[in-house]
N, C-alpha and C positions, 0 to 999 in steps of 0.2 A: 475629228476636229475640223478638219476640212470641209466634211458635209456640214457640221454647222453655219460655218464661214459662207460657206455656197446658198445656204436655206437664211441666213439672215442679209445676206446679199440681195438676194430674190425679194426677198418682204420688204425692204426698202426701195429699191425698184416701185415694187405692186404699188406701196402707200405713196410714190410720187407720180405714176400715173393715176394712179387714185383721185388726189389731190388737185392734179391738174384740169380733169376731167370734170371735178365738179364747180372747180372755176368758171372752165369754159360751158359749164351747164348754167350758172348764174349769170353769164355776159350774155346769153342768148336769152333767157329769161326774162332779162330785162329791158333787153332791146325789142322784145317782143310784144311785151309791154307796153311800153313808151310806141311803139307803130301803132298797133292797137288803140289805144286810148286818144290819141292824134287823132290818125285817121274818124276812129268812130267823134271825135266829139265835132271834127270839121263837118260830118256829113249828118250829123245832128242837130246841127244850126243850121245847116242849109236847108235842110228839107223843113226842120221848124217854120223857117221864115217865107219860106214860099207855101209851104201849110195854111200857114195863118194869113199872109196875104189872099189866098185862094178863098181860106173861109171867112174872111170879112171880107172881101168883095162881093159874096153869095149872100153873107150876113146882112151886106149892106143895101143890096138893091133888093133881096127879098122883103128888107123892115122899112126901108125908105124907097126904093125904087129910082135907085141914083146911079148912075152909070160910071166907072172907074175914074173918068176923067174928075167928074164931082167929085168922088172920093178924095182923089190926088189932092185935090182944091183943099178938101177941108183935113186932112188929114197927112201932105206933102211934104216934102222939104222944111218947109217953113214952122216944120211944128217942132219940138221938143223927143230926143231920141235918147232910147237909154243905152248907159255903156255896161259891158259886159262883161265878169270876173269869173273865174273858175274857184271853186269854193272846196274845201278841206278833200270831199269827193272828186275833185275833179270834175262839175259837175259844170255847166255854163248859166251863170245869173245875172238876171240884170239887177242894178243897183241905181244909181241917181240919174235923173233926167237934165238931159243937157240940153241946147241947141242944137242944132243941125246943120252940120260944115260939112260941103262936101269931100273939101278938101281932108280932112281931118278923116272920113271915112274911108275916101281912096287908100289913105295911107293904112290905115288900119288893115284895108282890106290887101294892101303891098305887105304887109308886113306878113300878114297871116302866109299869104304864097310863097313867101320868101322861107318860112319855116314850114312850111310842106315840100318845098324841094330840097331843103335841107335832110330834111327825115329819110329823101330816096321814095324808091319804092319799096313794095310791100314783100317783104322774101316767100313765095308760096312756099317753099321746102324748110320754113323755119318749124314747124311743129314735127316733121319726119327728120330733123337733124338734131332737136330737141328726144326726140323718142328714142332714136340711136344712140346719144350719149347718156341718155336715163338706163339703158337696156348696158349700155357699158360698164355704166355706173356699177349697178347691180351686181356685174360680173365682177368687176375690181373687189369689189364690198366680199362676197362669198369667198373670192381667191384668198384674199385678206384671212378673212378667219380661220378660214380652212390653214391658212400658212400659220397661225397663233395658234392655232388647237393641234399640230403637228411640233409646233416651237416647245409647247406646255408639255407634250406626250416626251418627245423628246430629252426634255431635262429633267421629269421625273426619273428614266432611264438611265441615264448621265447617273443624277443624283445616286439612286437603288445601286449604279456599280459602282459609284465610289465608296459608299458604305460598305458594299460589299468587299472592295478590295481592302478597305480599312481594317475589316475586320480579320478577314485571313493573313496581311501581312504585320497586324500588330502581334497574332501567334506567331505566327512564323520566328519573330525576331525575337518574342520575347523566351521562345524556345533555344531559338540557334544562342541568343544570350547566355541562357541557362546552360548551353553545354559548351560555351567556348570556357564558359567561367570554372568547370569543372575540369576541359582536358587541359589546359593552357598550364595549369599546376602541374600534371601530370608528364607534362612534357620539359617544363621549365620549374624541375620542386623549390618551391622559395618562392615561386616568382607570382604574378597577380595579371590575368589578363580580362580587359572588360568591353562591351560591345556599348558603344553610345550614339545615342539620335541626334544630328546634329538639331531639327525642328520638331523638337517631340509634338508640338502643336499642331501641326501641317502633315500628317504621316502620307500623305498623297505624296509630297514636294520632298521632304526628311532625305539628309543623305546620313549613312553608318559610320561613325567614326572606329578606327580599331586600337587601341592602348592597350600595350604591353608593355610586362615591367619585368625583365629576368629579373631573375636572384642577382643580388648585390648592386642592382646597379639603380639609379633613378628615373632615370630617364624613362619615358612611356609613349616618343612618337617612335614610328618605325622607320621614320630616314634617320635616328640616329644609332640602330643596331647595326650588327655586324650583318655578313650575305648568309651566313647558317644561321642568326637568328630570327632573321626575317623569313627564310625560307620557314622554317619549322611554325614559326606563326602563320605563315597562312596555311601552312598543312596542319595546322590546332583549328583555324578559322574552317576549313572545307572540310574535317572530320564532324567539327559542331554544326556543320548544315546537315551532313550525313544523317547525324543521330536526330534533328530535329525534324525531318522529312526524309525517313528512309527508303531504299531505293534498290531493287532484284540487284542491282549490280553496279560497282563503280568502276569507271577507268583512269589511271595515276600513270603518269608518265613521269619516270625517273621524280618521284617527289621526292629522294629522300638522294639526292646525287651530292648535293653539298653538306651534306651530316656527319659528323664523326661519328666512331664505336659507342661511343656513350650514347648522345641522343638518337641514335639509328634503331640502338637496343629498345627504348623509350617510345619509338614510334612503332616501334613492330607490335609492341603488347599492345599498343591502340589500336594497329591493324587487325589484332588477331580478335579483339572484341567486335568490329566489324567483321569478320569474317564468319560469326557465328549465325549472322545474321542475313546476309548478304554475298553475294560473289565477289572476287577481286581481281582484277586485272591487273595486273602491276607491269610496267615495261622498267627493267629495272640492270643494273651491271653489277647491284652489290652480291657478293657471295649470302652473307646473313640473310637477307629480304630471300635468293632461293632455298634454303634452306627450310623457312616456311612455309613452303610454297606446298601446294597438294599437286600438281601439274606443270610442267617446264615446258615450254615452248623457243628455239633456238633456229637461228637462222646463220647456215654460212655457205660459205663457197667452196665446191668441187672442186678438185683440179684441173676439169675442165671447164668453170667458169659459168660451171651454169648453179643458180640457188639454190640449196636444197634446204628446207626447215623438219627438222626434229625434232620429236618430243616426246616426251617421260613422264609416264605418274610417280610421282614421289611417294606418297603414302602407299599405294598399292605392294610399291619395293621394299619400303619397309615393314608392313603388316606381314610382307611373305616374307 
């Protein structure tokens, strides 16, 4: 879960430098732009206009033979000047013929200056910091997917073990059901004991309810039994796991310490069906439980205080 956490942490990360990056890939794009297009259209009416003076000056004294100053004369201030629009392109046109103010052009021509040092200069390193953050870009974009096609791989995985655990622990339980249902009588005759899902829906989330119901009596939680009949219930509960997932060997410590003679008798014959099956360890003080025993194992003290453990086949002693 953790590495989830940490892999969906990261991908969000990635997609905001991501994001940011191709922000600042659009702010330079278009400021690159906009210099560009400025610069080129200021130095495209200049040289236009000193183009065309040059070749109607050449125009004009090679077809008439008239010297600038004539020109000026007939062609000067005094004449009709057109003004100039940028058109859908961005493109410089002239449009209606006006008079000629000089006044009216200086400013024009203030004005133009005044938005060329507005614009700055020209960044040389705007296409090498544009190509850096395209090359970023790029990186961002790949880390990206690669993070979604590891997210996808991931929770297919996820997915395949929950089913899988789904499916092992709905046997499991509908086994261990099956045999709590069978010993729980056997331990309590009369009585009815049952295993239930709290979220049958949910078997990932489900917690196990346990109801028992001795003989004669109603009740079915087990805070309201006695300490021998709650003990004996979960030794009915950890025999039905036994049987539905068995196991070379079990080890019981004093499970049967709070039991009277009666149901002591009743768990032994359940021991001893496991026993056919399986080893038993039993750490145990009842006389009865050794009695079944095929091997005693005893531990006490020396008179001089040091441990000593002994131990007896029982079966052996009695087969001889």
């Amino acid at each position: 879960m953790n590495e989830r956490t940490e892999l969906e942490n990261e991908r969000v990360s990635r997609e905001g430098e991501l994001l940011a990056a191709r922000a600042r890939n659009r702010e330079l794009t278009s400021e690159m732009e906009a210099l560009t297009d400025s610069v080129h259209r200021d130095e495209i009416a200049r040289a236009e206009q000193k183009l065309r003076i040059e070749q109607l000056e050449e125009k004009v004294y090679e077809e008439f033979a008239i010297d600038a100053q004539t020109h000026l004369a007939e062609y000067g201030p005094e004449r009709e000047v057109p003004t100039f629009v940028l058109d859908d392109e961005g493109q410089v046109v002239a449009t209606e013929m006006i008079p000629y103010r000089r006044d009216q052009q200086e400013k024009r021509l203030a004005a133009a200056e005044r938005s060329l040092a507005v614009l700055g200069k020209i960044n040389p390193l705007a296409l090498e910091e544009f190509t850096a953050l395209e090359e970023r870009s790029k990186y961002l974009t790949d880390q990206l997917e690669d993070l979604k096609a590891t997210r996808r791989d991931l929770l297919e995985i996820v997915r395949e073990v929950d089913e899988r655990v789904e499916i092992i622990f709905r046997e499991a339980y509908e086994e261990t059901a099956r045999q709590f249902a069978l010993i729980f009588p056997r331990l309590f005759p009369g009585g009815e004991g049952r295993l239930l899902l709290t979220n049958p829906e949910d078997l990932l989330t489900t917690g196990i309810e346990v109801e028992a119901r001795p003989p004669g009596k109603r009740v079915k939680r087990l805070s309201l039994l006695s300490g021998g009949e709650r003990s004996l219930t979960a030794v009915a509960l950890l025999v039905a796991i036994f049987k539905a997932r068995p196991s070379p060997f079990y080890v019981l410590d004093e499970v049967e310490a709070a039991l009277d003679d009666t149901n002591l008798g009743r768990l032994l014959g359940v021991l001893a069906e496991l026993r056919a099956s399986s080893q038993l360890i039993i750490v145990t003080h009842q006389k009865r439980t050794m009695e079944i025993a095929d091997s005693l194992y005893g531990v006490s003290m020396r008179g001089d205080g040091v441990t000593q453990v002994i131990s007896q086949r029982i079966r052996e002693i009695e087969n001889a």
